[in-house]
C-alpha positions as CSV (number, residue, x, y, z in Angstrom):
1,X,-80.1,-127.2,-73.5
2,X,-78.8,-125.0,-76.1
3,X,-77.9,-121.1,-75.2
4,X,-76.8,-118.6,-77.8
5,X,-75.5,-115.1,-77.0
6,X,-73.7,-113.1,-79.7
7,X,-71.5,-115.3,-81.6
8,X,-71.3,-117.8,-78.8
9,X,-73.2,-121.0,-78.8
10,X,-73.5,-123.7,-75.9
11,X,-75.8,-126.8,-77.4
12,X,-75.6,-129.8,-74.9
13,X,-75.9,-132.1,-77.7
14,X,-72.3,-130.5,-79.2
15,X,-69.4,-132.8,-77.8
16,X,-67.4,-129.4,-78.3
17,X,-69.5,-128.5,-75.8
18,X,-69.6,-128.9,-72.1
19,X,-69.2,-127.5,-68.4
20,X,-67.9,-128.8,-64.9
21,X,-69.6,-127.0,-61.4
22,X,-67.7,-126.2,-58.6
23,X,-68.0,-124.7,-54.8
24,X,-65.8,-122.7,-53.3
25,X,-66.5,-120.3,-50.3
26,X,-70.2,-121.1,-50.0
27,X,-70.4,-120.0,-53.9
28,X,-71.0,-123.0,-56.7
29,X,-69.7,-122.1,-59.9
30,X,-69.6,-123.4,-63.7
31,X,-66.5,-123.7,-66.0
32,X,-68.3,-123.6,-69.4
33,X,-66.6,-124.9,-72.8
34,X,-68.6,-123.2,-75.7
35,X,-68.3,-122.7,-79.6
36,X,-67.0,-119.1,-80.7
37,X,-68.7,-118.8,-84.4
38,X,-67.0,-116.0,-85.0
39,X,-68.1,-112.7,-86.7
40,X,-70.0,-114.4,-89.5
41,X,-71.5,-117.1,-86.9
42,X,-69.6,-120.2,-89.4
43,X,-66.2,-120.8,-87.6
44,X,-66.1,-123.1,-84.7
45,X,-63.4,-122.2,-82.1
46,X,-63.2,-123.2,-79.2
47,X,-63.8,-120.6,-75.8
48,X,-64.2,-121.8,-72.1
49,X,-66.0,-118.9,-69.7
50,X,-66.9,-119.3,-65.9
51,X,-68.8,-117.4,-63.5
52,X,-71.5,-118.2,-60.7
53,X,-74.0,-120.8,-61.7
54,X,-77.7,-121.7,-59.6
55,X,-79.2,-125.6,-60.1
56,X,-82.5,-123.4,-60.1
57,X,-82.0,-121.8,-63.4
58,X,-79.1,-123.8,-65.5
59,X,-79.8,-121.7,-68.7
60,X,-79.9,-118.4,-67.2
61,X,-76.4,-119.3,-65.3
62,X,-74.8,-120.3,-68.9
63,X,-76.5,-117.7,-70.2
64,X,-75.3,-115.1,-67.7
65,X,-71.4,-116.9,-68.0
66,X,-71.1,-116.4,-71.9
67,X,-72.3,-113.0,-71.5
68,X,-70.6,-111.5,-68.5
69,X,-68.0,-114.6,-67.1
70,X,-64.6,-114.2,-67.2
71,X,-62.1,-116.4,-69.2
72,X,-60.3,-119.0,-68.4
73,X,-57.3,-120.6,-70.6
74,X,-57.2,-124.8,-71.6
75,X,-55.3,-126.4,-69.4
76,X,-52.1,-128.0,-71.2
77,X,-52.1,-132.1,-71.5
78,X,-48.5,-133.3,-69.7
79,X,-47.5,-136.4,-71.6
């Protein structure tokens, strides 16, 4: 699956690239890592999105999450 909106980019194939599901309150939702390309569509950052995702239509839920989800920090690694 690969899903572009604006200068974000989720490709399944991308090890950058990835997203966890989880329910809460009858609700399933998806914690989606992406690529920001930034303004000229070169860079590769990294951006992490979530919002309410449906097993019926997986591409329309990332879609939907890079366009309108909220953001959500990385974690920090404890050593």
């Amino acid at each position: 699956m690969r899903v572009e909106m604006n200068q974000l980019l989720y490709d399944a194939q991308d090890p950058m690239c990835k997203y966890i599901l989880s329910a809460s309150a009858g609700k399933l939702y998806a914690f989606v890592q992406c690529i920001d390309r930034g303004m000229d569509l070169k860079a590769r950052y990294r951006a992490r999105y979530w919002g309410e995702y449906s097993h019926d239509d997986p591409e329309g839920s990332i879609r939907h999450i890079l366009a309108h989800g909220g953001k959500w920090p990385g974690l920090p690694t404890t050593a």
